[in-house]
C-alpha positions in Angstrom: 142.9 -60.1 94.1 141.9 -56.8 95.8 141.8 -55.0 92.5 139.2 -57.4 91.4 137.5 -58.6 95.1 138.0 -55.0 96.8 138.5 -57.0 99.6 135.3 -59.1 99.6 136.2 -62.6 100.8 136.7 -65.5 98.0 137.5 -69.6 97.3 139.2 -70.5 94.2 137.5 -74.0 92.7 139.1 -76.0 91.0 138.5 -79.8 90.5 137.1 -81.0 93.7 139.9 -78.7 95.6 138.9 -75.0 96.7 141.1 -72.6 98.1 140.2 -69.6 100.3 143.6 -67.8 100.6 146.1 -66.2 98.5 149.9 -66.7 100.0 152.8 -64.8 99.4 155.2 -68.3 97.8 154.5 -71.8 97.6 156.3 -72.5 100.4 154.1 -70.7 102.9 152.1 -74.0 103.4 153.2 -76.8 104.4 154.1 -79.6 102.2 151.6 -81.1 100.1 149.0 -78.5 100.4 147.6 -76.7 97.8 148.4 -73.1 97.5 147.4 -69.8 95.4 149.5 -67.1 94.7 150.2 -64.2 92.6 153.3 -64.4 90.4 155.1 -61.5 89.4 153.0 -60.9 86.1 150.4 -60.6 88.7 148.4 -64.2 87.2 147.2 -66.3 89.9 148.9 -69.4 90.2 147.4 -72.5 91.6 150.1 -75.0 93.1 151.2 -77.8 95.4 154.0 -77.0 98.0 157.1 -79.4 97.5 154.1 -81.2 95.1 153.0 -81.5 91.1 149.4 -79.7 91.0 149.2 -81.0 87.5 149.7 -85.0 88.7 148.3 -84.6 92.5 145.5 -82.2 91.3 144.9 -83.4 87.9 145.0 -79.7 86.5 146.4 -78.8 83.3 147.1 -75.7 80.8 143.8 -75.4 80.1 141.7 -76.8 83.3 139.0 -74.8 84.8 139.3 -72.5 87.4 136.7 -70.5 89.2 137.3 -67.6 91.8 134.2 -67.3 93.5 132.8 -64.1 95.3 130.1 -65.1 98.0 127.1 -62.6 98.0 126.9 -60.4 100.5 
């Protein structure tokens, strides 16, 4: 994300759900939460920890995702 935000802060929408924080694994929230992080192909991922983002979030393959940059 800081090759793209240079370090700006950002949310990730998605659904009705927004995320402000990347994480370094799933597990680095607690259970049920949702979580972004960066896989090692370096795509963000969007999950639940110990959950199914696809059934508790409704996303899917091809759901829309928007990581937002406030203006500064």
């Amino acid at each position: 994300m800081d090759a793209v935000g240079h370090g700006r802060d950002f949310a990730v929408h998605f659904g009705r759900d927004v995320i402000k924080e990347l994480h370094p694994h799933f597990s680095a929230v607690p259970p049920g939460e949702a979580v972004a992080v960066f896989n090692s192909q370096g795509c963000l991922c969007l999950g639940i920890c110990q959950g199914n983002a696809s059934e508790l979030l409704g996303l899917h393959f091809d759901s829309q995702v928007d990581v937002r940059f406030p203006v500064e």
